[in-house]
C-alpha positions as CSV (number, residue, x, y, z in Angstrom):
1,X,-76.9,109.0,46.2
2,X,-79.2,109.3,43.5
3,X,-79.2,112.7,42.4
4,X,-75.0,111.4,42.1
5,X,-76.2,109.0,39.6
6,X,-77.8,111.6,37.9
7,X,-75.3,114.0,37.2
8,X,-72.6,111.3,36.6
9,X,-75.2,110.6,33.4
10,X,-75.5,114.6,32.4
11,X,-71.7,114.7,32.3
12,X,-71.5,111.8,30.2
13,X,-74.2,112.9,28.0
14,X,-72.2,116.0,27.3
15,X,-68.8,114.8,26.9
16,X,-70.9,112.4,23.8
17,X,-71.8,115.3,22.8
18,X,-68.7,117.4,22.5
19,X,-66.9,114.7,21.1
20,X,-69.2,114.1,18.1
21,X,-69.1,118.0,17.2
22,X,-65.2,117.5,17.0
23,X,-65.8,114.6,14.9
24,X,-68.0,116.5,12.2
25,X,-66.0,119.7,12.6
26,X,-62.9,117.5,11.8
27,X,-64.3,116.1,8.7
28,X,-66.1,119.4,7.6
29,X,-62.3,120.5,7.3
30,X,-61.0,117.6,5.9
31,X,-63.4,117.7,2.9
32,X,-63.1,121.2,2.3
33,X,-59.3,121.0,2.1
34,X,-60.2,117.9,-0.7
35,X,-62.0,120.2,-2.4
36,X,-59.7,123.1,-2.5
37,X,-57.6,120.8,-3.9
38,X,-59.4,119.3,-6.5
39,X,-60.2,122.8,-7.7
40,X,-56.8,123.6,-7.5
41,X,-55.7,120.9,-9.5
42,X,-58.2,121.6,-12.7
43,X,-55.8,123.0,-15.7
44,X,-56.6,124.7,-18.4
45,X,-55.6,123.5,-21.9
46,X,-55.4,125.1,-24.9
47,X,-54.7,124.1,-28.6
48,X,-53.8,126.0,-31.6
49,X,-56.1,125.7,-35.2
50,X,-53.8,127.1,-38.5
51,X,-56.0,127.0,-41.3
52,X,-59.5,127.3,-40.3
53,X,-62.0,128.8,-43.2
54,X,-63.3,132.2,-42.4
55,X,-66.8,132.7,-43.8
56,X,-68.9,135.5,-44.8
57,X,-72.6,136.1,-43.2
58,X,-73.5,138.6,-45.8
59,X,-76.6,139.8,-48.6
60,X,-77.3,138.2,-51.4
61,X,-76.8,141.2,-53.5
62,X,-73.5,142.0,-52.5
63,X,-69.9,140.0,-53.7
64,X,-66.9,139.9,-50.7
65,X,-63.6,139.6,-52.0
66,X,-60.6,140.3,-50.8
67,X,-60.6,139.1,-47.1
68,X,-58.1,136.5,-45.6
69,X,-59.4,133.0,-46.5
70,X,-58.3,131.7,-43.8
71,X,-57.2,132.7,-39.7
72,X,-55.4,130.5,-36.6
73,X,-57.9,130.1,-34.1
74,X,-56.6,129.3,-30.3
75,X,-58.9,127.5,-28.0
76,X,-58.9,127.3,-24.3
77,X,-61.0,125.2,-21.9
78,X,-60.7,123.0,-19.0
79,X,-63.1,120.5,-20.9
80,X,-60.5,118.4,-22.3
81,X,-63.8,116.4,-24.2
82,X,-65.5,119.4,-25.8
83,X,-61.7,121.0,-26.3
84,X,-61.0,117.8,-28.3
85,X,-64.3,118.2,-30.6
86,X,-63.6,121.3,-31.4
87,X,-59.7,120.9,-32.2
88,X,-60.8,117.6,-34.5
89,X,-61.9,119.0,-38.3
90,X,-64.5,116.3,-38.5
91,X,-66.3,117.1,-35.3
92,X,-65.8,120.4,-34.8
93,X,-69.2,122.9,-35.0
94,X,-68.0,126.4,-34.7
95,X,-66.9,128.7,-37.4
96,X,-65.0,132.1,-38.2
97,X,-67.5,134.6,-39.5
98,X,-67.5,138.0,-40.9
99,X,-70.7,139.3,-40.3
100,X,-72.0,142.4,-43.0
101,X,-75.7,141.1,-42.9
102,X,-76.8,144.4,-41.7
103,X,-74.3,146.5,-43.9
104,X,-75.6,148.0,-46.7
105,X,-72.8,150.2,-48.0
106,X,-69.9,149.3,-50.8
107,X,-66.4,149.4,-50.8
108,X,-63.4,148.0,-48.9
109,X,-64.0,147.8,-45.1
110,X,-62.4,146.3,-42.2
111,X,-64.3,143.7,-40.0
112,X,-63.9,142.2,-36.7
113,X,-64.0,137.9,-37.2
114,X,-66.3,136.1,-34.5
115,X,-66.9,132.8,-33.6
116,X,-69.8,131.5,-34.1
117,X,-71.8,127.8,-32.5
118,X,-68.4,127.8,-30.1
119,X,-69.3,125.6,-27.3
120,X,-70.0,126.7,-23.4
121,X,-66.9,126.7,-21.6
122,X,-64.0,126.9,-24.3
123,X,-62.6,130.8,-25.1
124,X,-61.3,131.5,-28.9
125,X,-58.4,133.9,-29.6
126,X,-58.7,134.4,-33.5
127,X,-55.7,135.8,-35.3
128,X,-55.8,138.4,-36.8
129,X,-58.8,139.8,-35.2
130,X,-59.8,141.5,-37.8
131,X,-60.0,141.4,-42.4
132,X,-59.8,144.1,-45.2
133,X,-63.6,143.0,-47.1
134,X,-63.9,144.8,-50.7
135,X,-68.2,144.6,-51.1
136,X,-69.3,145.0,-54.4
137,X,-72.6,145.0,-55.9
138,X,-72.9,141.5,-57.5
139,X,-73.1,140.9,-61.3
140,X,-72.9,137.1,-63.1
141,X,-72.9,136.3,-66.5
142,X,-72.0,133.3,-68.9
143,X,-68.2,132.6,-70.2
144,X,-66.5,130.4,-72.5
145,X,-64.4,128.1,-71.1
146,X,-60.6,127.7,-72.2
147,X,-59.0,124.4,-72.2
148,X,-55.1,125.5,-71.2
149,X,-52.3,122.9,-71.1
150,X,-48.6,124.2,-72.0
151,X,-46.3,123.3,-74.5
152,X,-43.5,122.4,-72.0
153,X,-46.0,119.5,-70.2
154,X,-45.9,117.0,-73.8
155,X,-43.4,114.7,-73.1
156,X,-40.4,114.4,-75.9
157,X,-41.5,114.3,-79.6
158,X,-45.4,114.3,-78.6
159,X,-47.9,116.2,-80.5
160,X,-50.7,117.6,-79.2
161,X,-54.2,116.6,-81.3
162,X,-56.8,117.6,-79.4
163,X,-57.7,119.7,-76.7
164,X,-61.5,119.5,-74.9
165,X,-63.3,121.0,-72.0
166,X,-66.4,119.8,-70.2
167,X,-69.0,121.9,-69.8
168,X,-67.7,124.3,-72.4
169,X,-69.8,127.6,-70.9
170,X,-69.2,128.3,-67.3
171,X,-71.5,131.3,-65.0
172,X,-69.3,133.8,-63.4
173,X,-70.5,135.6,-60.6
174,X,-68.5,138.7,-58.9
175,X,-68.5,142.3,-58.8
176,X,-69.9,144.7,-61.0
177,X,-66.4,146.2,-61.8
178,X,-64.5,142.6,-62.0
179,X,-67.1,141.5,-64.0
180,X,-66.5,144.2,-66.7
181,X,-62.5,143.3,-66.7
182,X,-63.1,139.6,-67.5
183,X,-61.0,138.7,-70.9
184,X,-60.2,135.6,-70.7
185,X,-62.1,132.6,-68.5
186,X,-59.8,129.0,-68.1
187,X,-59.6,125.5,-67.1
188,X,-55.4,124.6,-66.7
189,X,-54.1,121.6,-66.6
190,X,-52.0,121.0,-63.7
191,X,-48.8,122.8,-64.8
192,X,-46.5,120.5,-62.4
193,X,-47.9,117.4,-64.6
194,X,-46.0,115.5,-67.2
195,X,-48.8,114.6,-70.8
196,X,-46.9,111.0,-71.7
197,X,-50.5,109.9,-73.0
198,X,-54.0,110.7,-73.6
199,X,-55.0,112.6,-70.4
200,X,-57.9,114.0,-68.7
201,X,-58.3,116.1,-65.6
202,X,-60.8,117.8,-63.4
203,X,-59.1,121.5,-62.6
204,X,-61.0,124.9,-61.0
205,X,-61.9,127.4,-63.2
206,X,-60.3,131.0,-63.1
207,X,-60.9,134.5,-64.6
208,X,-58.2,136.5,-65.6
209,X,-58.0,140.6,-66.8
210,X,-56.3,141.8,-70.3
211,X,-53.1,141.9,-68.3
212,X,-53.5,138.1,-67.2
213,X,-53.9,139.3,-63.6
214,X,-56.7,136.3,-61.4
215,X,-59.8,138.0,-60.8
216,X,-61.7,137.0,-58.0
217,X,-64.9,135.2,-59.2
218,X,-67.2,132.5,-57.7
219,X,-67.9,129.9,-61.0
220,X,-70.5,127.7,-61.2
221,X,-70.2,125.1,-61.6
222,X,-66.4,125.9,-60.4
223,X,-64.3,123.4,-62.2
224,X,-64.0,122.0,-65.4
225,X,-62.8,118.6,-67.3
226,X,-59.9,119.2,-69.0
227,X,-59.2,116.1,-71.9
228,X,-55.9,116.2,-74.1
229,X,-55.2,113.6,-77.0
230,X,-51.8,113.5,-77.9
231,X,-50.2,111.5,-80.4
232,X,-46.3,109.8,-80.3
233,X,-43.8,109.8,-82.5
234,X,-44.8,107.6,-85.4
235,X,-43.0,106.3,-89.0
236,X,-43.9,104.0,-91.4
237,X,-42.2,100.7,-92.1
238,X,-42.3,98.2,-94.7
239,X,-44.0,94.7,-93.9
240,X,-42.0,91.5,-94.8
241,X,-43.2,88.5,-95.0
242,X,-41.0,85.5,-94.1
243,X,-42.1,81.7,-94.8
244,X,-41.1,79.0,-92.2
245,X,-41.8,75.2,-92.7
246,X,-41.7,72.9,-95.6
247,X,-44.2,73.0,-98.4
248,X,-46.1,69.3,-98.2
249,X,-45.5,66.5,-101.1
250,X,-47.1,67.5,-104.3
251,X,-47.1,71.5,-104.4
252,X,-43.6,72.8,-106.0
253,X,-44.0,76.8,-104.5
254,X,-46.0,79.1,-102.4
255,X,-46.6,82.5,-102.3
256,X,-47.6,84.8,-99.4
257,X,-49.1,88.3,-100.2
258,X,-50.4,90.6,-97.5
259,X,-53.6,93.5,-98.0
260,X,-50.9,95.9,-96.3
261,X,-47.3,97.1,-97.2
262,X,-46.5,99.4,-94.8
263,X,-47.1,99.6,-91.3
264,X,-47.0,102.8,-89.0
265,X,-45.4,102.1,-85.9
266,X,-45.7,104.5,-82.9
267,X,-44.1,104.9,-79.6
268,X,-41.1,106.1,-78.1
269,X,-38.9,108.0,-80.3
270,X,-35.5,105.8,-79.3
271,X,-37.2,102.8,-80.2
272,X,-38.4,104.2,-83.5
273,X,-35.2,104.8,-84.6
274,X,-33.8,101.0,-84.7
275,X,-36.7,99.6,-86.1
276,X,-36.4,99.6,-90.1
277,X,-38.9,97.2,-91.1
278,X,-41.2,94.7,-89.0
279,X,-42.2,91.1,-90.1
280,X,-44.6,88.5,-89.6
281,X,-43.8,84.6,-89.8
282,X,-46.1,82.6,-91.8
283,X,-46.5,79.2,-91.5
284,X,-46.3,76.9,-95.1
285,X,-46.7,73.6,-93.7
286,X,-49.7,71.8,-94.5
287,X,-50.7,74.0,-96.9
288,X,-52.4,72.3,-100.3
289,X,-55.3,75.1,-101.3
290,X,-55.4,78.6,-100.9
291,X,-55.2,79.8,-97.4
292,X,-56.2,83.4,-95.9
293,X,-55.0,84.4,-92.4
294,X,-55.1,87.2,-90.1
295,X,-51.2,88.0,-88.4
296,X,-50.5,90.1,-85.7
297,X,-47.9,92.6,-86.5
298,X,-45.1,91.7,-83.7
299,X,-43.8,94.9,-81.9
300,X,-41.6,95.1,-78.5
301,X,-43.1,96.6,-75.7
302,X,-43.7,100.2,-75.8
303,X,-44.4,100.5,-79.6
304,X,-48.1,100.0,-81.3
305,X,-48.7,99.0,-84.7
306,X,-51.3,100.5,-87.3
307,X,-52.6,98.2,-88.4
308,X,-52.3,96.0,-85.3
309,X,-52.9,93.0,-87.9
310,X,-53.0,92.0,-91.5
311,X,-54.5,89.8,-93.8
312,X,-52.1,87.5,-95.9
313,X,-53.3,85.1,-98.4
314,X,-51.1,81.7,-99.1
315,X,-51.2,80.5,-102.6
316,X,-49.5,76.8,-103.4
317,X,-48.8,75.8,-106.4
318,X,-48.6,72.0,-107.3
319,X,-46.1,70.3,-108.3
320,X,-46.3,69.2,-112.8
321,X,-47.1,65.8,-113.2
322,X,-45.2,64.2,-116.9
323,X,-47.1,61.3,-118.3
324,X,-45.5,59.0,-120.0
């Protein structure tokens, strides 16, 4: 009877036993399957970059021209975070570089771009793959500065003054042959912009050849203040002087004189046209001694006056008195 008991308890023992490996072989496939899922749910993204700078890892010695300025960089990752970063301008850390620090020859040569501080985990595609570079052996010296604004850009009837550029020198740096073909160094104003005024604009300095062909140059500093002073259409007017009010009791006549005669009006050439003479009221009332005021000259919007104001001087004269 009790060696029964005993193996009853073994078979128990076992079928514990065999039930908890199905239980953990059961969940050991459950969780891989998660797993094979989750993996197989991770995506790749990828974004597109037009415009981004390529830049030159080169010798101090040497000037690069003539390479693309710019390439469209494609990013893939399945880091949406650092993919993000990198596809923001004002986070982003990696660059498009040439690199011809270890090439020592000059000429034009073609060069494959890189990336360079791209982040773990995200590919770049860079098109195109590769640039022309033209590498010169570098030459600077200083230029005069030409202050350039075009005829066409005055608004109707104005008259260009004065024309000024700040600094007035400028160093250009580029290759020994470019440097030789410089004629001409400029600061231009804006062509697309319309001089109604005095004006003044900050513009990038350029080099041109005899032929007025853009040389490529690196200026320092690399742009320029452009100022213009124009002057409107202008005529000159005669200055009337009209009394109002009464004389006071006792003085028989005034008289009102002004230091000017004629005013010059500018403005708007329209305007100009209509306006024949200009006139300032004065005042007579109250007036027993000899009076000096200061008028504005009135003008309609638009127009300005030269002077702005003028000085009239009122003279009464009294009244005879007849004994008898």
């Amino acid at each position: 009877m009790k060696g029964f008991f005993q193996k009853n308890w073994i078979l128990r023992l076992l079928a514990l036993l065999f039930t908890l490996l199905l239980f953990f072989n059961a969940n050991s496939q459950k969780n891989s399957s998660s797993s094979s899922s989750t993996s197989t749910n991770v995506q790749t993204r990828s974004v597109k970059l037009a415009n981004v700078p390529v830049n030159i890892l080169g010798n101090d010695k040497y000037f690069y021209s003539g390479y693309e300025g710019d390439v469209t960089v494609q990013l893939s990752s399945t880091n949406l975070v650092k993919l993000g970063q990198q596809e923001n301008e004002d986070t982003r850390t990696f660059k498009v570089v040439a690199d011809l620090r270890k090439t020592k020859k000059t000429g034009t040569m073609d060069m494959v771009l890189t990336t360079q501080d791209l982040p773990d985990g995200i590919e770049a595609q860079i098109d195109p793959k590769t640039t022309s570079i033209t590498v010169e052996k570098k030459a600077s010296k200083e230029f005069k500065i030409t202050p350039v604004v075009a005829k066409a850009q005055l608004a109707d009837d104005y008259t260009l003054k004065e024309t000024s550029v700040s600094p007035k020198t400028v160093k250009i740096t580029t290759g020994e042959a470019e440097i030789a073909q410089i004629a001409r160094v400029e600061a231009s104003v804006n062509p697309t912009e319309k001089v109604t005024g005095n004006y003044s604009e900050k513009v990038t300095i350029k080099a041109y050849d005899a032929d007025g062909n853009a040389l490529p140059i690196a200026a320092s500093p690399a742009q320029a203040t452009v100022s213009l002073k124009v002057s409107l259409p202008s005529k000159s007017v005669p200055l009337q002087i009209e009394q109002t009010g009464t004389a006071p009791a006792g003085i028989s006549s005034v008289e009102v004189t002004a230091d000017k005669n004629l005013i010059k009006l500018s403005g708007d050439a329209s305007q100009l046209a209509d306006i024949e003479s200009v006139a300032v009221s004065v005042d007579i009332s109250n007036i027993k001694q000899k009076t000096t005021k200061t008028m504005k000259i009135p003008v309609e919007s638009g127009i300005s006056a030269d002077p702005a104001s003028v000085e009239v001087t009122i003279t009464p004269t009294a009244a005879s008195t007849h004994s008898s």
